[in-house]
MDAnalysis code that builds the backbone (N, CA, C; Angstrom):
import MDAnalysis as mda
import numpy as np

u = mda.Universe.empty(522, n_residues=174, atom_resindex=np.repeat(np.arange(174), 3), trajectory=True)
u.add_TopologyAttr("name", ["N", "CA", "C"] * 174)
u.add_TopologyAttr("resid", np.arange(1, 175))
u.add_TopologyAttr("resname", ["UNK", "UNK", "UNK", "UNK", "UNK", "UNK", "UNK", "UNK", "UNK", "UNK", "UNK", "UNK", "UNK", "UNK", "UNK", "UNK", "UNK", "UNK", "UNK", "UNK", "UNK", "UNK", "UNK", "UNK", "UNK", "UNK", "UNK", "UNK", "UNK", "UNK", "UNK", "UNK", "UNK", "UNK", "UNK", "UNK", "UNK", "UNK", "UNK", "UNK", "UNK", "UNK", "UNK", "UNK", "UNK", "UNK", "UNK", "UNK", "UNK", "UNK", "UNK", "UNK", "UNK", "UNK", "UNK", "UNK", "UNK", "UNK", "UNK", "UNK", "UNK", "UNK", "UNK", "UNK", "UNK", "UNK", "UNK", "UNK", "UNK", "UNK", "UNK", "UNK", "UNK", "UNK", "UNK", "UNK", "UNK", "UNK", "UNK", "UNK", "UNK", "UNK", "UNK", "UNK", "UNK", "UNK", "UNK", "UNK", "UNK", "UNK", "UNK", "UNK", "UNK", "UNK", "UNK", "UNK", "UNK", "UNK", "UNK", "UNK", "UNK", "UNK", "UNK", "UNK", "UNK", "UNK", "UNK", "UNK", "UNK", "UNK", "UNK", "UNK", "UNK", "UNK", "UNK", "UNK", "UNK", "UNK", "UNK", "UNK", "UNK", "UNK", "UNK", "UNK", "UNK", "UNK", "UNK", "UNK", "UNK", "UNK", "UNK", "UNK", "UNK", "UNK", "UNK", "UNK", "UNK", "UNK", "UNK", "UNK", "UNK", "UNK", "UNK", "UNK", "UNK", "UNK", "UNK", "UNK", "UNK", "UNK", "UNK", "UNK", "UNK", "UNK", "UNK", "UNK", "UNK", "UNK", "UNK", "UNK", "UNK", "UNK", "UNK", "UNK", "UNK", "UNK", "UNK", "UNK", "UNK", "UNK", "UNK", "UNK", "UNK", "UNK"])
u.atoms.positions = np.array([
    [145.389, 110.587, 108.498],
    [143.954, 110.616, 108.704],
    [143.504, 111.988, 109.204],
    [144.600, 112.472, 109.997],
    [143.985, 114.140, 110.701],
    [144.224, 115.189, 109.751],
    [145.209, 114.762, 108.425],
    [145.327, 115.571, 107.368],
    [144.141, 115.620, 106.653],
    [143.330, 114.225, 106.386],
    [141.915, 113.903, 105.699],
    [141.213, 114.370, 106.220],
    [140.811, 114.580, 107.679],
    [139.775, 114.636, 108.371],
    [139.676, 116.049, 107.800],
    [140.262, 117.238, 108.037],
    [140.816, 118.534, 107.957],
    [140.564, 118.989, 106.382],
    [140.235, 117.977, 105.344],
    [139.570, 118.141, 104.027],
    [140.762, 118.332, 102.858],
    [141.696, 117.782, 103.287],
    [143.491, 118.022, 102.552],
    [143.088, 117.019, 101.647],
    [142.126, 117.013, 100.090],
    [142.047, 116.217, 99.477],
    [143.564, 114.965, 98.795],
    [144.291, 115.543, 98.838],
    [145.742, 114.219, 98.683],
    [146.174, 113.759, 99.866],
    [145.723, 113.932, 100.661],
    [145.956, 113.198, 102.032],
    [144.755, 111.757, 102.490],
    [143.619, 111.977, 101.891],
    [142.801, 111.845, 101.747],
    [143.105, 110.550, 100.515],
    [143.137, 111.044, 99.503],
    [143.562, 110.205, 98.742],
    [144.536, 109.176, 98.575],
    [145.796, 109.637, 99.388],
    [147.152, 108.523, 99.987],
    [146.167, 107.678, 101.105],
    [146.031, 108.242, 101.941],
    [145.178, 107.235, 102.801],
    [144.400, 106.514, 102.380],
    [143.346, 106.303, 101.369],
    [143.001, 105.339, 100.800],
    [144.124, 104.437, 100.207],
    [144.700, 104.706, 99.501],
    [145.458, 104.196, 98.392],
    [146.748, 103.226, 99.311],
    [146.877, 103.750, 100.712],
    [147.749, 103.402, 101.926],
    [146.732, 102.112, 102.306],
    [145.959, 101.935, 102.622],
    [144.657, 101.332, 103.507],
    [144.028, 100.042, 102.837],
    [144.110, 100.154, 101.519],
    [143.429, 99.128, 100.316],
    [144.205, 97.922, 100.376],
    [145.193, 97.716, 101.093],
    [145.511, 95.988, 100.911],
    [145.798, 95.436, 101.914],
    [145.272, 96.047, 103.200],
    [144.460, 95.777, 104.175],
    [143.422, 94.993, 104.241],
    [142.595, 96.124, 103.487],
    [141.148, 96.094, 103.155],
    [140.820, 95.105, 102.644],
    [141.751, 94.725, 101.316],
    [141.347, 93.465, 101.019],
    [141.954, 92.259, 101.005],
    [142.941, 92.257, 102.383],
    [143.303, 91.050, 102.858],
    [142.513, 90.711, 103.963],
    [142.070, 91.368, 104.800],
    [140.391, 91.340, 105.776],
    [139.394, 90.873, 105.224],
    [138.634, 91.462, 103.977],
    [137.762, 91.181, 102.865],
    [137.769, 89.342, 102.430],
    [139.167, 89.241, 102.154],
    [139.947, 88.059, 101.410],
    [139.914, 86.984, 102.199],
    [140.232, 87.170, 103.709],
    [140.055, 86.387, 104.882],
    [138.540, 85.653, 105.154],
    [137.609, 86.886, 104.717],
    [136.441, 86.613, 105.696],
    [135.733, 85.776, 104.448],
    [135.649, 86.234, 103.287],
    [135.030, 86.357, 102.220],
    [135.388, 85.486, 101.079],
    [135.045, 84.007, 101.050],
    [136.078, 83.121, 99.816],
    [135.694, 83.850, 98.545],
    [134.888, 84.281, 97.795],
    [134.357, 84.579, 96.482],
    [135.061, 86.087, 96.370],
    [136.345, 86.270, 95.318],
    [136.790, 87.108, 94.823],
    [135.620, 88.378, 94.698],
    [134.902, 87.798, 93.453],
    [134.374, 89.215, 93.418],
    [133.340, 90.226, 94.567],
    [133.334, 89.055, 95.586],
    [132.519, 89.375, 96.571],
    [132.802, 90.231, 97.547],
    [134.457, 89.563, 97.792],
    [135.457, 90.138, 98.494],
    [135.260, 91.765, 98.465],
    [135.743, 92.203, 96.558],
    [136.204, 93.407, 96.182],
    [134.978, 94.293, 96.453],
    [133.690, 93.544, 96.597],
    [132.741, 94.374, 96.708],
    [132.670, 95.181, 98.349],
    [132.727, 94.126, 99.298],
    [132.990, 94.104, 100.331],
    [134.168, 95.202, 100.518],
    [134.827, 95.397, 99.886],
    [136.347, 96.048, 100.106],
    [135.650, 98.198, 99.353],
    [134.599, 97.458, 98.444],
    [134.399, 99.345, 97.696],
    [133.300, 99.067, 98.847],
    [132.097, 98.611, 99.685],
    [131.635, 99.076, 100.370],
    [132.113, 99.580, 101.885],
    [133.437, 99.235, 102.326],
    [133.923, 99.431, 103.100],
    [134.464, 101.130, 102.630],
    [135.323, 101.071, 101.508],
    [135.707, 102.679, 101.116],
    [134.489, 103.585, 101.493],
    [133.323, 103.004, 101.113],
    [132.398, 104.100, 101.101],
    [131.666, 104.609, 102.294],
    [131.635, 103.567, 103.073],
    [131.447, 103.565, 104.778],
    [132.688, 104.600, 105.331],
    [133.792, 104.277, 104.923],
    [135.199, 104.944, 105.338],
    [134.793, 106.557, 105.193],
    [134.261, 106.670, 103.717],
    [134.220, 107.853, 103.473],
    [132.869, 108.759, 104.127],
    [131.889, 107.948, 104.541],
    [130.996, 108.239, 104.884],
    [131.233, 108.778, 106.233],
    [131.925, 107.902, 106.955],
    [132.083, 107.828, 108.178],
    [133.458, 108.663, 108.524],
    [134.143, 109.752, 107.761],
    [135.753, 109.508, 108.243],
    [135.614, 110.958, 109.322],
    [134.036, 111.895, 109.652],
    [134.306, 112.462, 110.950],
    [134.275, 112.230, 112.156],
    [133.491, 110.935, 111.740],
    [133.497, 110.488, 113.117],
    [134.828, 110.009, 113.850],
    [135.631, 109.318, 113.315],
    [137.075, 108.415, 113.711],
    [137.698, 109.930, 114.313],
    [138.265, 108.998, 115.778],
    [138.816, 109.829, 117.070],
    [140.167, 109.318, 116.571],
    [140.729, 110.943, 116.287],
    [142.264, 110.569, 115.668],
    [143.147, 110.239, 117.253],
    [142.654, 110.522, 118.393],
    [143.305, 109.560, 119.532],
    [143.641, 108.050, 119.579],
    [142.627, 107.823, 118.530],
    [142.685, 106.371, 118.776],
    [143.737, 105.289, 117.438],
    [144.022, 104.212, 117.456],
    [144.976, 103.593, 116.397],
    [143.435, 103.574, 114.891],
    [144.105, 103.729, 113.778],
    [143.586, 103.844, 112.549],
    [143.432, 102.480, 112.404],
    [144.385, 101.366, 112.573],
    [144.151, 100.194, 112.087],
    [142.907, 99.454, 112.593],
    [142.896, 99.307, 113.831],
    [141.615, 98.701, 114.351],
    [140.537, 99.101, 113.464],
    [140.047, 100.780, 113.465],
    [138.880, 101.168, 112.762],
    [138.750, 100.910, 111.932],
    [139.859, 100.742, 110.637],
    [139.494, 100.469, 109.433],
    [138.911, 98.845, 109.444],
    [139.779, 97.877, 110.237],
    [139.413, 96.484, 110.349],
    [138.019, 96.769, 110.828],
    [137.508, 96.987, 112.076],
    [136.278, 97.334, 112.109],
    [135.095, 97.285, 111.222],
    [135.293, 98.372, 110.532],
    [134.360, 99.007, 109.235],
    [134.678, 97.968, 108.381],
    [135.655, 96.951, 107.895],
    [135.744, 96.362, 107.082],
    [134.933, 94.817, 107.371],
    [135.399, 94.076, 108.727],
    [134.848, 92.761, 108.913],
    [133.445, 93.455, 109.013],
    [132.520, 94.387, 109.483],
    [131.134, 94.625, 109.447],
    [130.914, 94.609, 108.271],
    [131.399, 95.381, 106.404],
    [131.000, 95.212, 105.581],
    [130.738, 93.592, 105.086],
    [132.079, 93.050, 105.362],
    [132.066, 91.658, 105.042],
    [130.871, 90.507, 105.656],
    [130.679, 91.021, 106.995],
    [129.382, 90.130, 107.840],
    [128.098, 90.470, 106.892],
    [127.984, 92.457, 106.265],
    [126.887, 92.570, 105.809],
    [126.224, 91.713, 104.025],
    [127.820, 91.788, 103.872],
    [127.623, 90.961, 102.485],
    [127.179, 89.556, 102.740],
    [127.573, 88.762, 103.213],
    [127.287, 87.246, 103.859],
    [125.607, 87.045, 104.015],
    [125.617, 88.266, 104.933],
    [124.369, 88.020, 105.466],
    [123.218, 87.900, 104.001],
    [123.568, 89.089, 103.112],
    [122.834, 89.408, 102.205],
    [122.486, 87.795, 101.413],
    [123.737, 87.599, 101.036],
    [123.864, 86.759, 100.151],
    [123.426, 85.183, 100.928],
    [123.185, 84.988, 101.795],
    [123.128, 84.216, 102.822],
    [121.387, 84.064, 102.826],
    [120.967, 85.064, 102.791],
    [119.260, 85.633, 102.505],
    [119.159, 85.346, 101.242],
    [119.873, 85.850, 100.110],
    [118.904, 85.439, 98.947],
    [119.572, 83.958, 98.313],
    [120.332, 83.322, 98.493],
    [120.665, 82.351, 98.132],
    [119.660, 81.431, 98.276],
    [118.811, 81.430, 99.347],
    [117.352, 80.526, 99.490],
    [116.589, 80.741, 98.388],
    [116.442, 82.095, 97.771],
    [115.658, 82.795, 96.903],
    [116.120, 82.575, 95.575],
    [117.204, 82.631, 94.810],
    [117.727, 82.815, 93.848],
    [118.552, 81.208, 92.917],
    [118.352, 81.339, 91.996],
    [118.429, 80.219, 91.432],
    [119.310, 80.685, 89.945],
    [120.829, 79.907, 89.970],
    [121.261, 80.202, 89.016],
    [120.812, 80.175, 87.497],
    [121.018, 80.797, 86.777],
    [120.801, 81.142, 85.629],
    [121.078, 80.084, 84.603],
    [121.946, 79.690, 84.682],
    [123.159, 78.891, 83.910],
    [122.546, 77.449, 83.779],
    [121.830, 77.509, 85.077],
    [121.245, 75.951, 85.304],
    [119.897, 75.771, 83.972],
    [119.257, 76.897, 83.617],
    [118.422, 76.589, 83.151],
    [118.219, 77.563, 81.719],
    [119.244, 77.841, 80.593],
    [119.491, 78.484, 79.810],
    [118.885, 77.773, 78.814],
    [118.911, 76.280, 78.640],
    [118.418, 75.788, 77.941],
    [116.731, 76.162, 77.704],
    [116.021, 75.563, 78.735],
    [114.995, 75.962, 78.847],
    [114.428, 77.270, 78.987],
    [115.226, 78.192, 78.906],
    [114.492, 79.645, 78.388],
    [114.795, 80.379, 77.518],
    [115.682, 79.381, 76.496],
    [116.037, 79.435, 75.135],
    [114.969, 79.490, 74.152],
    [114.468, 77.838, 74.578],
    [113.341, 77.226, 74.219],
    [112.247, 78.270, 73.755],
    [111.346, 78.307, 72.259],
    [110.546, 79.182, 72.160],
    [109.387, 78.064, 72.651],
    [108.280, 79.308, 73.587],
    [107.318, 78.207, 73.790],
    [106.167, 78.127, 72.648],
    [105.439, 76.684, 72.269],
    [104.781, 76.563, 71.141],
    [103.779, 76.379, 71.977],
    [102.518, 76.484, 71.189],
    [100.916, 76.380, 71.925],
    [100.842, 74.989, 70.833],
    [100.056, 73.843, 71.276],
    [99.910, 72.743, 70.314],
    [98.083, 73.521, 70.100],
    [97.577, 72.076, 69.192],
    [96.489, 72.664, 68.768],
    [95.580, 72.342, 69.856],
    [95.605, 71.126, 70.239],
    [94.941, 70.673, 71.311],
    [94.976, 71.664, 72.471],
    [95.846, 72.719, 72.056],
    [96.098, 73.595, 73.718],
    [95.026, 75.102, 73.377],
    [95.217, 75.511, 71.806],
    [94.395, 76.118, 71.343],
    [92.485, 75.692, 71.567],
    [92.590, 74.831, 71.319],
    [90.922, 74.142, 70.943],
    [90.191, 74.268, 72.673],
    [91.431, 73.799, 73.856],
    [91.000, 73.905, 75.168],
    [90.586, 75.540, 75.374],
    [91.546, 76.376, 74.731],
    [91.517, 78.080, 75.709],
    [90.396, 78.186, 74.787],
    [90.191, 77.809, 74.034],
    [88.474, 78.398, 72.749],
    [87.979, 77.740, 73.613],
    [87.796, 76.714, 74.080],
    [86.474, 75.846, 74.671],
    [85.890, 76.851, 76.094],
    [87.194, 76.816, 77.184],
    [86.681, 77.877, 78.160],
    [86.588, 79.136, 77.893],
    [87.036, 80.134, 76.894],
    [86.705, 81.332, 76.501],
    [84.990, 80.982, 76.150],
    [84.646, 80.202, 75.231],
    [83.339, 79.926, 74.925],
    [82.522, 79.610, 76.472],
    [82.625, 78.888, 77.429],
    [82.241, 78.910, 78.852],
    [81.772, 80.078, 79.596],
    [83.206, 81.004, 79.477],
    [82.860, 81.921, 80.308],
    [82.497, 82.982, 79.722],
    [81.920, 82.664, 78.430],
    [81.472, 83.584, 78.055],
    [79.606, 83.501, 78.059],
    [78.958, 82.087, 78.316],
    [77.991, 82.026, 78.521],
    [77.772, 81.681, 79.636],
    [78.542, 82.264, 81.046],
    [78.062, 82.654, 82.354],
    [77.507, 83.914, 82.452],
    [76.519, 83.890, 83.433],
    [75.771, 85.115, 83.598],
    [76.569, 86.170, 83.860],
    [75.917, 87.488, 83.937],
    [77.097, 88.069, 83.479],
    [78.028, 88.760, 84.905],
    [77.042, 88.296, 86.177],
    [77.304, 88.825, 87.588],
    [78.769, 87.590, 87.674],
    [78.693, 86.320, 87.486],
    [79.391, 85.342, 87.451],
    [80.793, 85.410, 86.554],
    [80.489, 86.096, 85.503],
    [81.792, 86.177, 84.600],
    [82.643, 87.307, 85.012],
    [81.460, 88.472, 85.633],
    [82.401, 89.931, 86.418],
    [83.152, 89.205, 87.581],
    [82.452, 88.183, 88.602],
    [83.206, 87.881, 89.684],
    [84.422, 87.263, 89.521],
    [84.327, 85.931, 88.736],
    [85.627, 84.950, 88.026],
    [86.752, 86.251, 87.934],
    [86.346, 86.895, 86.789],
    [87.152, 87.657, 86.332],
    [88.184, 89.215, 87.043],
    [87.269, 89.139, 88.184],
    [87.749, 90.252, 89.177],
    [88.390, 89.176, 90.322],
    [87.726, 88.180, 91.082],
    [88.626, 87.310, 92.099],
    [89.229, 86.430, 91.688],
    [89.681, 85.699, 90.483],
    [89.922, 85.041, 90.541],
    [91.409, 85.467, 88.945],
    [91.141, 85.846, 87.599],
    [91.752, 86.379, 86.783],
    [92.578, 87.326, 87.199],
    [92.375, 88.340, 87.889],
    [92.522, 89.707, 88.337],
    [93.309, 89.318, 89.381],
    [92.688, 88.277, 90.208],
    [93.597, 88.186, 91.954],
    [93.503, 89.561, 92.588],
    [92.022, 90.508, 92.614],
    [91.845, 91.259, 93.186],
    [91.433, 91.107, 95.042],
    [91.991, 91.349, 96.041],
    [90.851, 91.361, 96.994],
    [89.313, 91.316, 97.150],
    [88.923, 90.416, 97.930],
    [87.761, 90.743, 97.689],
    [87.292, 91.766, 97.838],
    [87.314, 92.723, 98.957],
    [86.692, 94.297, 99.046],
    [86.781, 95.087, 97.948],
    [88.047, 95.001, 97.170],
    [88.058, 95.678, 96.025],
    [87.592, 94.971, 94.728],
    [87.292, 94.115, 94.761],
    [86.846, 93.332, 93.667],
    [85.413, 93.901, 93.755],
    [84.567, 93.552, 94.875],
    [83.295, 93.878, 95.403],
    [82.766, 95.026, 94.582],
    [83.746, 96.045, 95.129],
    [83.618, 97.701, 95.316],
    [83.826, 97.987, 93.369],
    [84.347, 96.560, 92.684],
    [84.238, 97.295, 91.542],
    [83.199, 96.496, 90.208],
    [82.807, 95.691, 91.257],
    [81.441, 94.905, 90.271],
    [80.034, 95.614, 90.969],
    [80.010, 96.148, 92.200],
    [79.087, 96.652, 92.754],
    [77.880, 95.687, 93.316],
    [78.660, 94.475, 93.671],
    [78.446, 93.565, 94.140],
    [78.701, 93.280, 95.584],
    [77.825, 92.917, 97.050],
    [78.697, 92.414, 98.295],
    [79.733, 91.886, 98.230],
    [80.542, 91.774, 99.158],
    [81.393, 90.589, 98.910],
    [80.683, 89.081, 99.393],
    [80.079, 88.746, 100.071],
    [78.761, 87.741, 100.105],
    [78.677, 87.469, 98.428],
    [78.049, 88.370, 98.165],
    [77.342, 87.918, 96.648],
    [78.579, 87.581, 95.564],
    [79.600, 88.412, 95.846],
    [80.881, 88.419, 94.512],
    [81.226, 86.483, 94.860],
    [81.411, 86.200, 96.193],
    [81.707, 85.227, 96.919],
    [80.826, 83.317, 96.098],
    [80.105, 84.249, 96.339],
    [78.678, 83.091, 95.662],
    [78.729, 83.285, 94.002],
    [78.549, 84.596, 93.296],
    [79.531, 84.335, 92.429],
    [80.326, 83.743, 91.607],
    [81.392, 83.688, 92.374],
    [82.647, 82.944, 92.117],
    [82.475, 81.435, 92.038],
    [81.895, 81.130, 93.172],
    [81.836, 79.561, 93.819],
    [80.888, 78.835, 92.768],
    [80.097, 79.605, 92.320],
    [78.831, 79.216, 91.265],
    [79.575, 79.349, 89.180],
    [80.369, 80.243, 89.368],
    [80.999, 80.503, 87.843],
    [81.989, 78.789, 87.970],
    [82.770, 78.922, 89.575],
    [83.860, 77.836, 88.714],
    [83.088, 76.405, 88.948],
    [81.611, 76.309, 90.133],
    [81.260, 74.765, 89.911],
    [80.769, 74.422, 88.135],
    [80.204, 75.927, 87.631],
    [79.621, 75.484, 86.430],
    [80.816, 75.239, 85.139],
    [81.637, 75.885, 85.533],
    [83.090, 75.204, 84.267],
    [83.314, 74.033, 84.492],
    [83.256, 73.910, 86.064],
    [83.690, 72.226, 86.724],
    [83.325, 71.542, 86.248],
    [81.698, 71.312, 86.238],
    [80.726, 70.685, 85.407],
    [80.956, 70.652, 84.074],
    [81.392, 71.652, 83.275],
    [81.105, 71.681, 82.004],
    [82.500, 70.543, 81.440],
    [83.637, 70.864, 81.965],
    [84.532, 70.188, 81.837],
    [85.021, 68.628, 82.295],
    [83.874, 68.343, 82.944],
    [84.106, 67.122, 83.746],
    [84.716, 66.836, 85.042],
    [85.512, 68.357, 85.775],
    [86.323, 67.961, 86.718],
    [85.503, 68.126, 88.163],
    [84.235, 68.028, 87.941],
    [83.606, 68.280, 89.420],
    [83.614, 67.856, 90.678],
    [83.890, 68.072, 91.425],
    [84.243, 67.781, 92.694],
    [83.143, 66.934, 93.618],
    [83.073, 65.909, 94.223],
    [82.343, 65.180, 94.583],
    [81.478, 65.677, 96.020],
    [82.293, 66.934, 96.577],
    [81.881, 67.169, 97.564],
    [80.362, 68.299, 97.609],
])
C-alpha cells in the first residue's frame, strides 16, 4: 500500500488484484443478490482509489479496506431499499406494453364531441382550461400568460369545466 500510495503503478495494481476476494467475500456476506454484490465490490475499488491518500500506512490495511467495503454495501441497500417502493418490475407487465393501444370508435366520436365543446367556450374560458388545467401550468404563470388575474383565470376555469359538466351530463349537484 506505501508502494501505491508513492504512485508505483504495479504495486498499485497487485494490491488491488491482492484485495478483490476480500472485497467480495464482505460484499457476498452483506449483500444476497450477486450482481449487486459485484457492484458493491467496483464501488468499493473506486472509493479505494479515490480515497488511497488518505489511509495511514501506520495502521492494519485490512480493517480499512473492510471499512470502505461494508459502507459501500450499506450504501447500495439503502439505495435499493429507496427505490424498491418506487420501481416496479418490468417482466410483470410485458404483456401489457406489448399490447398496441387501439382507440374504438365510440372513443373517437367522445374526443370530437369535447374538442367541439371547447371549442365553443368563450374564448377567456378555453385560454384558462387550456393553460390550468391541459397545460398543468401554475396559476401565476398561467395568469401572466393569458393576461388574465389569477381571480379571473380562476373563475375561468371553474365556469369552462361547469359548462362541459353540463354539456355532458356529469354535473355536480353542489
Amino acid at each position: 500500500m506505501v508502494a501505491a500510495q508513492a504512485g508505483d503503478a504495479r504495486a498499485y495494481d497487485q494490491l488491488l488484484r491482492d484485495c478483490l476476494p476480500l472485497l467480495r467475500g464482505v460484499a457476498r456476506r452483506r449483500i444476497a443478490d450477486a450482481h449487486e454484490a459485484e457492484d458493491a465490490v467496483q464501488d468499493t475499488l473506486l472509493t479505494i482509489h479515490r480515497m488511497l491518500a488518505t489511509y495511514d500506512p501506520g495502521r492494519p490495511l485490512r480493517p480499512w479496506l473492510i471499512a470502505i467495503t461494508e459502507r459501500r454495501c450499506i450504501d447500495r441497500l439503502r439505495r435499493r431499499g429507496r427505490g424498491a417502493g418506487r420501481e416496479t418490475p418490468i417482466d410483470d407487465h410485458a404483456e401489457t406494453l406489448a399490447a398496441p393501444i387501439t382507440e374504438t370508435g365510440e372513443d373517437r366520436i367522445a374526443g370530437r364531441q369535447l374538442r367541439e365543446a371547447v371549442a365553443e367556450l368563450p374564448e377567456s374560458q378555453r385560454t384558462a382550461l387550456r393553460l390550468a388545467k391541459l397545460e398543468d401550468l401554475p396559476l401565476a404563470d398561467a395568469a401572466a400568460k393569458s393576461g388574465l388575474s389569477v381571480g379571473a383565470l380562476k373563475v375561468a376555469t371553474h365556469r369552462a369545466l361547469k359548462t362541459l359538466r353540463r354539456r355532458f351530463g356529469a354535473e355536480d349537484k353542489s
